[in-house]
Chimera marker file (.cmm) of the C-alpha trace (Angstrom):
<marker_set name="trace">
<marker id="1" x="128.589" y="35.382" z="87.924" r="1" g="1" b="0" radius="0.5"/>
<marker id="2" x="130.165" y="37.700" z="85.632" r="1" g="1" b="0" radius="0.5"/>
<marker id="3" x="133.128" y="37.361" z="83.178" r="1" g="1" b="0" radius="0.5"/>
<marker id="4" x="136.680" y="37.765" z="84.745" r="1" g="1" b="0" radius="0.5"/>
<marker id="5" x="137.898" y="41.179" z="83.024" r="1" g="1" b="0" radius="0.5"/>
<marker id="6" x="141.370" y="41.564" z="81.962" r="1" g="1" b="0" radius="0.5"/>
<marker id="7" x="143.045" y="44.746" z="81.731" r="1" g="1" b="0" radius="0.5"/>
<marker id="8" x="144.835" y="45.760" z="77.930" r="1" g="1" b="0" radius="0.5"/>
<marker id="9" x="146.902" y="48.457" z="77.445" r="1" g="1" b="0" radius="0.5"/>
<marker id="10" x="146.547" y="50.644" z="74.308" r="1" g="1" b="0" radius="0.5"/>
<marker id="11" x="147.595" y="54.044" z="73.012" r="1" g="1" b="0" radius="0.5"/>
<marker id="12" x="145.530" y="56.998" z="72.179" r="1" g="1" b="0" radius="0.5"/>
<marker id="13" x="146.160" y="60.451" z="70.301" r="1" g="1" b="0" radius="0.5"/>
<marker id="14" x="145.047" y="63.409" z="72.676" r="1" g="1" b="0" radius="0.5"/>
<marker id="15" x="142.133" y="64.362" z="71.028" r="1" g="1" b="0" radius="0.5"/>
<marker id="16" x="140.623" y="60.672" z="70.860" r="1" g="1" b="0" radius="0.5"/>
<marker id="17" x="141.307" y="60.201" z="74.543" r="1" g="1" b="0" radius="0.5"/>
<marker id="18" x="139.491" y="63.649" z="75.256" r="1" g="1" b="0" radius="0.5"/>
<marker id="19" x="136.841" y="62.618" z="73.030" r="1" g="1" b="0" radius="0.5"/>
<marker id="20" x="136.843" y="59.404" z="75.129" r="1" g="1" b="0" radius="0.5"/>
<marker id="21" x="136.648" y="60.963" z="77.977" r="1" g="1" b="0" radius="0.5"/>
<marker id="22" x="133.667" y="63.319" z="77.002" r="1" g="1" b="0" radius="0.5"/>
<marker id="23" x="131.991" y="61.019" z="75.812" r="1" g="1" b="0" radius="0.5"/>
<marker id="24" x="131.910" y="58.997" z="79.228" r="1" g="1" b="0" radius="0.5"/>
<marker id="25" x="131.034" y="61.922" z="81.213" r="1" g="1" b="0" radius="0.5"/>
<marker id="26" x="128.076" y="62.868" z="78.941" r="1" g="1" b="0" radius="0.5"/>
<marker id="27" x="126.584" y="59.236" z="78.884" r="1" g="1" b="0" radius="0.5"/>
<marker id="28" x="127.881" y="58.822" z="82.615" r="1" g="1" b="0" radius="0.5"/>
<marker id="29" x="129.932" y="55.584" z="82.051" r="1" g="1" b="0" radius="0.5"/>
<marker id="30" x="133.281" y="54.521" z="82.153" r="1" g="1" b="0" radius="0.5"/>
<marker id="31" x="135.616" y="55.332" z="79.799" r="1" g="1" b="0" radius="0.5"/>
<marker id="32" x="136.632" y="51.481" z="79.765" r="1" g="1" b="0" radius="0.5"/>
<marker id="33" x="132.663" y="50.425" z="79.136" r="1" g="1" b="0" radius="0.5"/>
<marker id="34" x="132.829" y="53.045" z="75.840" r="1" g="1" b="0" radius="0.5"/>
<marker id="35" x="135.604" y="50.775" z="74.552" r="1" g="1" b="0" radius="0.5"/>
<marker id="36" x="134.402" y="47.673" z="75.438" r="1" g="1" b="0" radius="0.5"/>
<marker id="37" x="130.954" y="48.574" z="74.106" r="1" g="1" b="0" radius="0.5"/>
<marker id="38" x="132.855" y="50.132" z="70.529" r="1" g="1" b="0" radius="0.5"/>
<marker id="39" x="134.958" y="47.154" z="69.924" r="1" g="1" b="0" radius="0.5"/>
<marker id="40" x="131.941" y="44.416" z="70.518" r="1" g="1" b="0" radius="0.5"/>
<marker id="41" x="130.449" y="46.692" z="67.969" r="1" g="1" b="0" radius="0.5"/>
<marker id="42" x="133.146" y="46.115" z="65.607" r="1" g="1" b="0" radius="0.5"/>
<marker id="43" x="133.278" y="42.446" z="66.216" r="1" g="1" b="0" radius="0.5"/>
<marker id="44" x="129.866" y="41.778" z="65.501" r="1" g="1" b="0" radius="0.5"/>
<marker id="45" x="130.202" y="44.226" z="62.211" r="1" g="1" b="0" radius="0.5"/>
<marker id="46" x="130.578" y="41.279" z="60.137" r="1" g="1" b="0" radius="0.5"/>
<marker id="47" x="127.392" y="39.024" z="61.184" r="1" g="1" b="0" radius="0.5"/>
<marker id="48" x="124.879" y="39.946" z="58.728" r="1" g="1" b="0" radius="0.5"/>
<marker id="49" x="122.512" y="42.486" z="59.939" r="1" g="1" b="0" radius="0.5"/>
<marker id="50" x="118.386" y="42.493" z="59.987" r="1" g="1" b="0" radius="0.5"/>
<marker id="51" x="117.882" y="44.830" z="57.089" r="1" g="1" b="0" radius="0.5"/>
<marker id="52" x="120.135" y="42.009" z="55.175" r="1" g="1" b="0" radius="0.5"/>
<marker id="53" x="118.014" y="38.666" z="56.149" r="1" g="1" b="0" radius="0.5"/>
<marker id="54" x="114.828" y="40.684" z="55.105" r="1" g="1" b="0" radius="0.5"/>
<marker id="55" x="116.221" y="41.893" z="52.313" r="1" g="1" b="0" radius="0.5"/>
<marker id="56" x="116.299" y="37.746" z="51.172" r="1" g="1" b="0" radius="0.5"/>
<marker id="57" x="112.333" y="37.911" z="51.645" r="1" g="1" b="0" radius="0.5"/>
<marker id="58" x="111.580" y="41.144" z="48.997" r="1" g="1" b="0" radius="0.5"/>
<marker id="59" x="109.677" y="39.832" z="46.568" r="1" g="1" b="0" radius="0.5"/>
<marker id="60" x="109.010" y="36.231" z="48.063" r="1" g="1" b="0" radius="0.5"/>
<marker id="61" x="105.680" y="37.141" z="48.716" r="1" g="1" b="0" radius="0.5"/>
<marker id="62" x="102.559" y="37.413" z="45.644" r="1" g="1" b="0" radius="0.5"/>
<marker id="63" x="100.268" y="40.331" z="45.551" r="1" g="1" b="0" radius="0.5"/>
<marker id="64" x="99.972" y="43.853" z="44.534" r="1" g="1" b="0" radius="0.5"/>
<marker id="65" x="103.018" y="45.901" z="43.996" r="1" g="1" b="0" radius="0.5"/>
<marker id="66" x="101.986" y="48.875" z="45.712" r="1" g="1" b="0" radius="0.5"/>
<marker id="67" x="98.752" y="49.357" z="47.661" r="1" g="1" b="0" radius="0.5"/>
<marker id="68" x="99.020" y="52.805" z="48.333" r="1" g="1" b="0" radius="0.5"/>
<marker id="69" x="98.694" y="53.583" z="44.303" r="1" g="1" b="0" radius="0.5"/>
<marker id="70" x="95.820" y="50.873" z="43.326" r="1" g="1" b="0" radius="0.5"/>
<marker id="71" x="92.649" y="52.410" z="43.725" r="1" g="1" b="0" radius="0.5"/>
<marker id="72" x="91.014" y="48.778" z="44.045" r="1" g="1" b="0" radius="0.5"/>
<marker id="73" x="92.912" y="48.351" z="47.518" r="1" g="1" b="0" radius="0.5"/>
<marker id="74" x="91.737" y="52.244" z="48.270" r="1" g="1" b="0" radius="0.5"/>
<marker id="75" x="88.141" y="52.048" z="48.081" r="1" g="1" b="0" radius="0.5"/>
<marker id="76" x="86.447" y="53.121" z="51.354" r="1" g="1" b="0" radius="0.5"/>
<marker id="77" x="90.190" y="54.640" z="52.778" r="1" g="1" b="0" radius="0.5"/>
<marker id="78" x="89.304" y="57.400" z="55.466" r="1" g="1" b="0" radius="0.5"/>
<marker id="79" x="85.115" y="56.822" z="55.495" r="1" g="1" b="0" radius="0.5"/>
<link id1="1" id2="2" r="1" g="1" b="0" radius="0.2"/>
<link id1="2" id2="3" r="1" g="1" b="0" radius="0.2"/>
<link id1="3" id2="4" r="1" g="1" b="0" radius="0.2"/>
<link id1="4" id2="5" r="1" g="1" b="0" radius="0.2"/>
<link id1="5" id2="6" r="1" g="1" b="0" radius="0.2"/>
<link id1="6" id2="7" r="1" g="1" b="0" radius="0.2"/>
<link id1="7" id2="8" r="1" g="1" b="0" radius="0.2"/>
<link id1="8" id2="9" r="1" g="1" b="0" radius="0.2"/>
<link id1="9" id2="10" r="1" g="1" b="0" radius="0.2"/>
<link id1="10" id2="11" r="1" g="1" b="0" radius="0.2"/>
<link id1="11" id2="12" r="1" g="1" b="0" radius="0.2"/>
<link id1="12" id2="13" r="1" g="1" b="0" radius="0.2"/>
<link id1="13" id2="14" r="1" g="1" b="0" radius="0.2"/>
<link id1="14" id2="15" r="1" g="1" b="0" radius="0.2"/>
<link id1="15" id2="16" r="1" g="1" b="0" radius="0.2"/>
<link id1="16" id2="17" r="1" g="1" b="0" radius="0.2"/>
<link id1="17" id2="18" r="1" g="1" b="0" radius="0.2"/>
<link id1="18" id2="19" r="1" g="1" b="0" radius="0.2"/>
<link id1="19" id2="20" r="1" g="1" b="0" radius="0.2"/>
<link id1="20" id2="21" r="1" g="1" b="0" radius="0.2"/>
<link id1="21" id2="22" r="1" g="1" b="0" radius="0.2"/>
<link id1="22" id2="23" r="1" g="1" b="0" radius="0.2"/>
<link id1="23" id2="24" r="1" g="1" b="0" radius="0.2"/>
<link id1="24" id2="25" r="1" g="1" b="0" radius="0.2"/>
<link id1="25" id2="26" r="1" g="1" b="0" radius="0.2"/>
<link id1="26" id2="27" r="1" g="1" b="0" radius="0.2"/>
<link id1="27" id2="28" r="1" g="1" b="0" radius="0.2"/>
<link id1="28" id2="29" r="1" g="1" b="0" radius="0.2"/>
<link id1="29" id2="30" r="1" g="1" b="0" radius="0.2"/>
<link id1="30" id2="31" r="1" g="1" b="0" radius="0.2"/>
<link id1="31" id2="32" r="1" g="1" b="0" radius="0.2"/>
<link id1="32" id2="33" r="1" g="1" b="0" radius="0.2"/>
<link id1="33" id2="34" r="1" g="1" b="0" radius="0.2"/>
<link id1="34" id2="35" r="1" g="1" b="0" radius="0.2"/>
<link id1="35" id2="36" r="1" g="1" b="0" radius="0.2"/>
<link id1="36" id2="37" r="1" g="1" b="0" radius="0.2"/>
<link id1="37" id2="38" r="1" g="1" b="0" radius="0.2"/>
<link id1="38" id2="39" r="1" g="1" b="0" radius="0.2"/>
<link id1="39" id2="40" r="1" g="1" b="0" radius="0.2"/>
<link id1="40" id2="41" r="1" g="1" b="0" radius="0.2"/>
<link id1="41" id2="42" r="1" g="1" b="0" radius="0.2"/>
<link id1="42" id2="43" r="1" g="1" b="0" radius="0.2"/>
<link id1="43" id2="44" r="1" g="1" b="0" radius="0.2"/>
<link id1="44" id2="45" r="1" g="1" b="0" radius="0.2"/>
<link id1="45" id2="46" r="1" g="1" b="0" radius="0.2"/>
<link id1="46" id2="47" r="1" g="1" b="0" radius="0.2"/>
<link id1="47" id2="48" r="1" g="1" b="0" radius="0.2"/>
<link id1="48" id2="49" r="1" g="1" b="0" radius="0.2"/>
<link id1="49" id2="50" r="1" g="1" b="0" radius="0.2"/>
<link id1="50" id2="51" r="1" g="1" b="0" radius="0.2"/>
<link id1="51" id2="52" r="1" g="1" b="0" radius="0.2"/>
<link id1="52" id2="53" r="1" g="1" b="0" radius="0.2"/>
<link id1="53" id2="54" r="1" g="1" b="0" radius="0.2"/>
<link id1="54" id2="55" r="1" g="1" b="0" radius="0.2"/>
<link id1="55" id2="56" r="1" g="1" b="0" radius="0.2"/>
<link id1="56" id2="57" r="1" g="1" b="0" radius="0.2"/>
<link id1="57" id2="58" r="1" g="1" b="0" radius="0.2"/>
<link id1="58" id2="59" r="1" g="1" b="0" radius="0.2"/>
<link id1="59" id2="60" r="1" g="1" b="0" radius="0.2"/>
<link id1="60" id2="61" r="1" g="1" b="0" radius="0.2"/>
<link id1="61" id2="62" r="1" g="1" b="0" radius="0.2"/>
<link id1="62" id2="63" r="1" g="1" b="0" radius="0.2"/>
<link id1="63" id2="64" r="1" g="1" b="0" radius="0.2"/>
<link id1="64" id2="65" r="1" g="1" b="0" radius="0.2"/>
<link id1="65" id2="66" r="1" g="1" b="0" radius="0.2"/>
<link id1="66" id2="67" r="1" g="1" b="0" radius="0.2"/>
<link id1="67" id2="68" r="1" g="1" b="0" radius="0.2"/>
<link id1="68" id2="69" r="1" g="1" b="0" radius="0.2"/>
<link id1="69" id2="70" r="1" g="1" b="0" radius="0.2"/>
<link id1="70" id2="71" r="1" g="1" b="0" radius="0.2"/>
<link id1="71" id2="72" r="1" g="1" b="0" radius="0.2"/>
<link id1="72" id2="73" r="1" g="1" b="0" radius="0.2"/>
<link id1="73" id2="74" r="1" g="1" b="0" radius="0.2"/>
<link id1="74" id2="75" r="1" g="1" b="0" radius="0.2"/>
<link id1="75" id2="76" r="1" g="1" b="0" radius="0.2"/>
<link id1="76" id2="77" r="1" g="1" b="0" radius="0.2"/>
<link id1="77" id2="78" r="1" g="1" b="0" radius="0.2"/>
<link id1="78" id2="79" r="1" g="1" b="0" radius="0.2"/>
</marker_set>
């Protein structure tokens, strides 16, 4: 069963709405699912993203800095 949808009223400069309106015909969507799909975007801007909860794990880990530069960790590469 899906979500009862209610219907908001908002005001657009020309050029946005035409961009709006390109921009549904090109991806073949409504001009109403663009929005809806910009503004869940901007709502969820603030949860933290992937690249931030791995960033928390650089480092955590012990072993060589960089394997592609130790010859040790090279030896036999491409035989």
């Amino acid at each position: 069963m899906t979500n009862p949808m209610r219907t908001v009223s908002f005001k657009l400069p020309e050029s946005l709405d035409d961009a709006l309106s390109d921009l549904a015909r090109r991806r073949k969507s409504s001009r109403s699912a663009l929005v809806r799909e910009a503004l869940e975007g901007l709502a969820v801007s603030g949860r933290r993203s992937v690249t931030a909860v791995v960033d928390e794990l650089v480092g955590a880990l012990d072993g060589p800095a960089d394997l592609s530069t130790n010859r040790k960790h090279l030896s036999g590469y491409g035989k």
